[in-house]
C-alpha positions in Angstrom: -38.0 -122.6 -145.1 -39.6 -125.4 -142.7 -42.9 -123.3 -142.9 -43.4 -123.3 -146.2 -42.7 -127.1 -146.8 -45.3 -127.4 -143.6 -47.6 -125.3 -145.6 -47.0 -127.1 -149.0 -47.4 -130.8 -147.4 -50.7 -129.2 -145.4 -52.3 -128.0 -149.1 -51.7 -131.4 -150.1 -53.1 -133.4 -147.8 -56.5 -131.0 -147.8 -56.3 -131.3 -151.8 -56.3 -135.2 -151.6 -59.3 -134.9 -149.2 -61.9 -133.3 -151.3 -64.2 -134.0 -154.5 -62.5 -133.4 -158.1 -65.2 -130.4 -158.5 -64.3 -128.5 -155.5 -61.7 -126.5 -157.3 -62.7 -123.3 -154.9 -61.8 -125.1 -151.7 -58.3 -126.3 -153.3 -55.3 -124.8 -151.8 -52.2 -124.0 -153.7 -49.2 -126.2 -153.5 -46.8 -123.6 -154.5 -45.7 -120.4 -155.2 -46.2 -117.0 -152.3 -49.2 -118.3 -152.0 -48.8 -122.0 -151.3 -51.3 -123.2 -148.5 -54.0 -120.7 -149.5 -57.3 -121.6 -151.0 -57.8 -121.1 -155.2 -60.6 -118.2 -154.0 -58.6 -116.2 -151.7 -55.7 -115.9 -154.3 -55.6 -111.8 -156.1 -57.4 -111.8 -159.8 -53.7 -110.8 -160.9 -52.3 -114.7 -159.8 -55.1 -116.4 -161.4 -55.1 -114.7 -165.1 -51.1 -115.3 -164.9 -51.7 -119.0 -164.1 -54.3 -119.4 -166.6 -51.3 -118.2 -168.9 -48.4 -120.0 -167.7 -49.0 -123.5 -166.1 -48.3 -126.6 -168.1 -50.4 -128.6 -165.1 -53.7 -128.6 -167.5 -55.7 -129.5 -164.2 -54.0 -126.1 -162.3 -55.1 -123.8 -165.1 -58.3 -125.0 -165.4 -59.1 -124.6 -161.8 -58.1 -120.9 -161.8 -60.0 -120.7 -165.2 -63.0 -121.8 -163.2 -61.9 -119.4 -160.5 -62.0 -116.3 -163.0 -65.3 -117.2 -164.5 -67.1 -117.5 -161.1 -65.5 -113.8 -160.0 -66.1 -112.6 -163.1 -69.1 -113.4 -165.3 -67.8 -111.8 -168.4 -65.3 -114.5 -169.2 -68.2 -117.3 -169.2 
């Protein structure tokens, strides 16, 4: 349980230390994937986020993250 909070306070602090526009280099702040970067997360996470987060600024990073993987949904 400790790691994860580690992990979770980590992601923020790296968050809080870049530019607004780079979303690719952001690292999740929850979920089984909390501490990883937006681009290292599967396709699968980011279409479900795009679908389900409330946090307008989450699911329009991972919206940014599917249109840079794949060009169709430019």
């Amino acid at each position: 349980m400790k790691i994860k909070l580690k992990k979770k306070i980590e992601a923020r602090i790296w968050n809080k230390s870049l530019a607004k526009n780079e979303y690719t280099q952001r690292r999740l702040t929850f979920g089984q994937f909390a501490g990883k970067m937006i681009k290292e997360v599967p396709l699968s996470y980011i279409k479900w986020g795009i679908l389900n987060f409330e946090d307008g600024a989450w699911a329009e990073m991972f919206a940014r993250e599917l249109q840079r993987r794949e060009p169709k949904y430019r």
